[in-house]
RODO-2510 file (C-alpha; in nm, 4 decimals, decimal comma):
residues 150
     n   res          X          Y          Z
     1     x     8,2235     9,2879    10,3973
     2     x     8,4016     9,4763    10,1014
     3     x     8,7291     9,6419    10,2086
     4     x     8,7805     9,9823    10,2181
     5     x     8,9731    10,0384     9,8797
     6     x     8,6649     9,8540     9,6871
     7     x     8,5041    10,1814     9,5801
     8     x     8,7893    10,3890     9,4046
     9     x     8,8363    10,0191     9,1587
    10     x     8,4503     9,9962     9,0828
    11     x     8,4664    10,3684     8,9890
    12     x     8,7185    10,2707     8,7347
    13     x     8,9132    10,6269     8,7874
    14     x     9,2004    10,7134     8,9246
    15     x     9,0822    10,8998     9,2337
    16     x     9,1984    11,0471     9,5749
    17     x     9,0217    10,8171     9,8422
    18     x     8,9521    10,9949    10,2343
    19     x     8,9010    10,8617    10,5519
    20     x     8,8568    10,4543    10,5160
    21     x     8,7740    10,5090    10,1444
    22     x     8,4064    10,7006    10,1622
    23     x     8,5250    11,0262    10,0588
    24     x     8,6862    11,0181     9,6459
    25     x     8,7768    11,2960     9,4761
    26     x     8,8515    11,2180     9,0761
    27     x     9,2120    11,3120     9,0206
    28     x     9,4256    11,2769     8,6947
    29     x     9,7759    11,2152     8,7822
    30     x    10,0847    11,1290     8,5805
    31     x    10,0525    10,7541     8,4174
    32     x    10,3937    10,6475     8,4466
    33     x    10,6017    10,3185     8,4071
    34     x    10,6140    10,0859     8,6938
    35     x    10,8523     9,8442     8,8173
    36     x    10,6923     9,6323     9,1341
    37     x    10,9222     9,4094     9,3057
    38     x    10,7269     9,0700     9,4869
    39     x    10,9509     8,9922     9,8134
    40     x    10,8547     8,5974     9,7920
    41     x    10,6743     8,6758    10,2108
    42     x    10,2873     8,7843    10,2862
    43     x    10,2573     9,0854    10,4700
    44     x     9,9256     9,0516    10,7214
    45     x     9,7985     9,3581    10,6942
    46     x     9,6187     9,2915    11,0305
    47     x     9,9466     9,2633    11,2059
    48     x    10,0510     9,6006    11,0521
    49     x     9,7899     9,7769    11,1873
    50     x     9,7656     9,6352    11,5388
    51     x    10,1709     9,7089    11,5289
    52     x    10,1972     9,9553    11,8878
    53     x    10,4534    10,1452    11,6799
    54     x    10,2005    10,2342    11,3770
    55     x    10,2033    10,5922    11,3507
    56     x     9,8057    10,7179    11,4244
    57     x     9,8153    11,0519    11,4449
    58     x     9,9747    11,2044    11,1400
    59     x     9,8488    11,4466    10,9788
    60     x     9,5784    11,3781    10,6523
    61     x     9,7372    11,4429    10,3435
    62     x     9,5938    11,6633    10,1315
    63     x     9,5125    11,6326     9,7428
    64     x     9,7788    11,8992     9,6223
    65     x     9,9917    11,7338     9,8533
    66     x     9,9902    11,4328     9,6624
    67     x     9,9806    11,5787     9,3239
    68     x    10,3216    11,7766     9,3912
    69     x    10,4826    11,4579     9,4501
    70     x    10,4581    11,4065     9,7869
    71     x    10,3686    11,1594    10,0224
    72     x    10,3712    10,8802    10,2745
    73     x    10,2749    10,5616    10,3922
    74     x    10,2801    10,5474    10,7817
    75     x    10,2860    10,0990    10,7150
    76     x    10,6460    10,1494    10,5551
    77     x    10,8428    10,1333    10,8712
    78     x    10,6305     9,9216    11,0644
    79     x    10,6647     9,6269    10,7603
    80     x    11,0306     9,7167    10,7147
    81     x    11,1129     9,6246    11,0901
    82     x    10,8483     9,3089    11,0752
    83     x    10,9512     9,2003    10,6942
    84     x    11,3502     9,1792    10,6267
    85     x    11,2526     9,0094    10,2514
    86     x    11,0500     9,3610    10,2123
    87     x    11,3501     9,5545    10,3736
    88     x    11,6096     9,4200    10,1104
    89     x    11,3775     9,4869     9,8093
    90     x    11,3541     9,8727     9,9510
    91     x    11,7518     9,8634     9,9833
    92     x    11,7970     9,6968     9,6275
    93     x    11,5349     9,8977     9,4677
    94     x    11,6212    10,2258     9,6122
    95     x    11,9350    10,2093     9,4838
    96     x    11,7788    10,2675     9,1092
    97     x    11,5047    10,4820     9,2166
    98     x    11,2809    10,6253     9,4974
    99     x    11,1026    10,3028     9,6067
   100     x    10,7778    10,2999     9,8006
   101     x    10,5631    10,0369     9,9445
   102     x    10,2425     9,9417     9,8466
   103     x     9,9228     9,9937    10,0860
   104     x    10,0794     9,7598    10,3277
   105     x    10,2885     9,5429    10,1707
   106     x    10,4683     9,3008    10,0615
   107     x    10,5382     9,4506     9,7290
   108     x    10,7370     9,7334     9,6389
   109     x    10,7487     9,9858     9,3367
   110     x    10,9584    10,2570     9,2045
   111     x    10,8085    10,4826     8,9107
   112     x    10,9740    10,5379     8,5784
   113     x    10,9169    10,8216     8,2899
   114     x    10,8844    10,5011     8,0133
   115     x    10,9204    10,1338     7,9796
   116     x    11,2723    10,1121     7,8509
   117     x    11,4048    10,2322     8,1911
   118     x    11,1927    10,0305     8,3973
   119     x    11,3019     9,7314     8,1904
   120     x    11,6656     9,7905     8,2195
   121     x    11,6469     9,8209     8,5663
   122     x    11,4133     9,4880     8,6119
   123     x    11,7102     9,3551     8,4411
   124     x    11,9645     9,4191     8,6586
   125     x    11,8066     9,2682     8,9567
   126     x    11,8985     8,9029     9,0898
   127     x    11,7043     8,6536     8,8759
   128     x    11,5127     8,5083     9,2688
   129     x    11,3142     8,8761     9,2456
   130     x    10,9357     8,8056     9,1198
   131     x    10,8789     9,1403     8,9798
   132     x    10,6584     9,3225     8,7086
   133     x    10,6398     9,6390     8,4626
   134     x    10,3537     9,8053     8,4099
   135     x    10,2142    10,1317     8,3001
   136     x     9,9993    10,3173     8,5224
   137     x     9,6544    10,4341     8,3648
   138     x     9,3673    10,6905     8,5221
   139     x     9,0959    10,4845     8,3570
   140     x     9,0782    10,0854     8,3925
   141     x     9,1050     9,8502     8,1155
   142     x     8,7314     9,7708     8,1256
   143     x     8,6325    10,1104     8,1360
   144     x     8,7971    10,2309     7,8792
   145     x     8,6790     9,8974     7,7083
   146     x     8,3031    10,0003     7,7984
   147     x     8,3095    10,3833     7,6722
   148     x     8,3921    10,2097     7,3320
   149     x     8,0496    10,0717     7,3387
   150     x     7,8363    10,3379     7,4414
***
């Protein structure tokens, strides 16, 4: 069995995924710089969703929702109460930017307008943080790779 994100990556476009992935809508959002912070713990994302405190019944966000900047991930307080390591990063990274977890966990990412920023801050972080910059990008690598050939 393929997980439900699959789809949106085989697409190779950014896109707004529904439900448990079967519903994408193409979207072009900003691309910018990430900085992703790697707590050194794995996050089980079956624990996270059998957590009794999980929130079910929030309400779906919307596409404009999303593209005005905001949003949610119901997992973030239910991995910050499980995960301290992914706690701390939040707490350290938050204090440079708005820092969000990814899907459900362990890592965690702020967003930056370019590279230089992201960098500085990466640099200012204790030297035990894993962590990575990279830009974001509507189109994969190998899709952009493969409308060069046709």
């Amino acid at each position: 069995r393929l997980g439900a994100d699959v789809p949106v990556f085989t697409r190779g476009r950014a896109a707004f995924a529904e439900g448990v992935g079967e519903k994408l809508t193409p979207v072009d959002i900003p691309e910018p710089w990430y900085l992703v912070v790697v707590p050194q713990v794995l996050v089980s994302t079956a624990e996270i969703f059998s957590d009794p405190l999980l929130t079910r019944d929030s309400p779906a966000i919307k596409v404009r929702t999303v593209l005005e900047g905001d949003s949610r991930n119901d997992c973030q307080p239910v991995v910050e109460r499980r995960y301290p390591e992914v706690r701390n990063a939040l707490i350290l990274l938050n204090k440079f930017v708005s820092a969000r977890l990814t899907g459900t966990g362990g890592c965690v990412f702020g967003s930056f307008p370019n590279k230089a920023e992201a960098d500085k801050v990466s640099a200012l972080l204790p030297d035990h943080l894993q962590r990575f910059v990279a830009k974001g990008s509507n189109i994969s690598m190998l899709h952009r790779k493969l409308e060069t050939l046709v």
